[in-house]
C-alpha positions in Angstrom: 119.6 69.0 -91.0 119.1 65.1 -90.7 119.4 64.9 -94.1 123.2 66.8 -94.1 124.2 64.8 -91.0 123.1 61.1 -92.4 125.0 62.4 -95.7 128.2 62.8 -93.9 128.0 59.9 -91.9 127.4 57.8 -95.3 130.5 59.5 -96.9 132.6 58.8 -93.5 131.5 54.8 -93.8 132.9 55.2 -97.2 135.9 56.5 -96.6 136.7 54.2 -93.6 135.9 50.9 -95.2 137.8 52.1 -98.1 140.8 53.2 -95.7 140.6 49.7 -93.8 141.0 47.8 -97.7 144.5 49.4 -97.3 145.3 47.9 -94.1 147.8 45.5 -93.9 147.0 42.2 -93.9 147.9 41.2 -90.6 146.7 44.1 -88.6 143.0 43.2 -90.4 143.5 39.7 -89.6 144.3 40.6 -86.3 141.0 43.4 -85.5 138.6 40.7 -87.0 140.2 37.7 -84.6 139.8 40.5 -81.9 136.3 40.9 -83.2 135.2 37.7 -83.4 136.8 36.7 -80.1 134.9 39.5 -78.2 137.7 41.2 -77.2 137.1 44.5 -79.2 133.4 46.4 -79.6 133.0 46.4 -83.8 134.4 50.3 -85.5 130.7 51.5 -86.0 130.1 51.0 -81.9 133.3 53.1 -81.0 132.5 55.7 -83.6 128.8 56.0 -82.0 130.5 56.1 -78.8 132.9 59.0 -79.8 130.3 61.2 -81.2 128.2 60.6 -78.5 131.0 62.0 -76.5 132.8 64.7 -78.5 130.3 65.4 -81.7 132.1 66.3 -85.2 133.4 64.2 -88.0 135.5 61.0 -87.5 138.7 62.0 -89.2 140.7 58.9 -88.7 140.8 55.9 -86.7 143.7 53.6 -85.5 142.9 50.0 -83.4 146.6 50.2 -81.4 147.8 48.1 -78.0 148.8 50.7 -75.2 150.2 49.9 -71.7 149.4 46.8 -72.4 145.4 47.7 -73.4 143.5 47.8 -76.8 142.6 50.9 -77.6 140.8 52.6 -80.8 142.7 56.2 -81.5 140.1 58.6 -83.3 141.2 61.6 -84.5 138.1 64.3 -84.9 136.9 67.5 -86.3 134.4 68.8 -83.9 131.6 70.9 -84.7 133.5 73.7 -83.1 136.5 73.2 -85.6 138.7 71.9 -83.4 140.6 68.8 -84.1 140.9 66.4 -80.9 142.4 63.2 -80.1 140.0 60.3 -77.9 141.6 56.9 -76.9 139.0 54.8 -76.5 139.1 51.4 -74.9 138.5 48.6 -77.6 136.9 46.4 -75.2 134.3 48.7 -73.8 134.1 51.8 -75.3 135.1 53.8 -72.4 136.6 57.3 -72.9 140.8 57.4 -71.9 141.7 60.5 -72.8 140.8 63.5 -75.1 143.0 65.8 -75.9 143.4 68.7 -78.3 146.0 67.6 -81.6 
């Protein structure tokens, strides 16, 4: 079982740093000033945070400014097959919303 579940998270990191090569880049410029500034918790926090929360398969992710806030918009497959939306906030990792998509 650990074997499947480390599998899938290797092929997720995959897919997300190839998906973040296709970033623009401006918006990557802009998440690693963020980064580096302190202002955001790095990707592989939030998605520990988000499983941790809702377990399943990160599906995609989008770093996007809300009311003013930075949030990270994950999109995820739970184990129950269900595909929600979480809004978490960039800064600390705390849950905003989840809601079915």
């Amino acid at each position: 079982m650990k074997i499947v579940r480390l599998t899938w998270t290797m092929i997720l990191l995959l897919i997300i740093s190839t998906a973040s090569t296709a970033w623009a880049d401006d918006d990557h410029e802009r998440a690693r000033q963020l980064l580096e500034q302190g202002k955001i918790l790095p990707l592989s926090d939030i998605i520990k945070q988000a499983n941790a929360l809702y377990p399943g398969n990160v599906l995609e992710v989008d770093l996007e400014e809300k009311s003013g806030e930075i949030v990270y918009e994950i999109e995820l497959l739970g184990d129950d097959g269900v595909i929600m939306e979480m809004l978490l906030d960039a800064r600390s990792g705390r849950m905003i919303s989840l809601k079915r998509d």
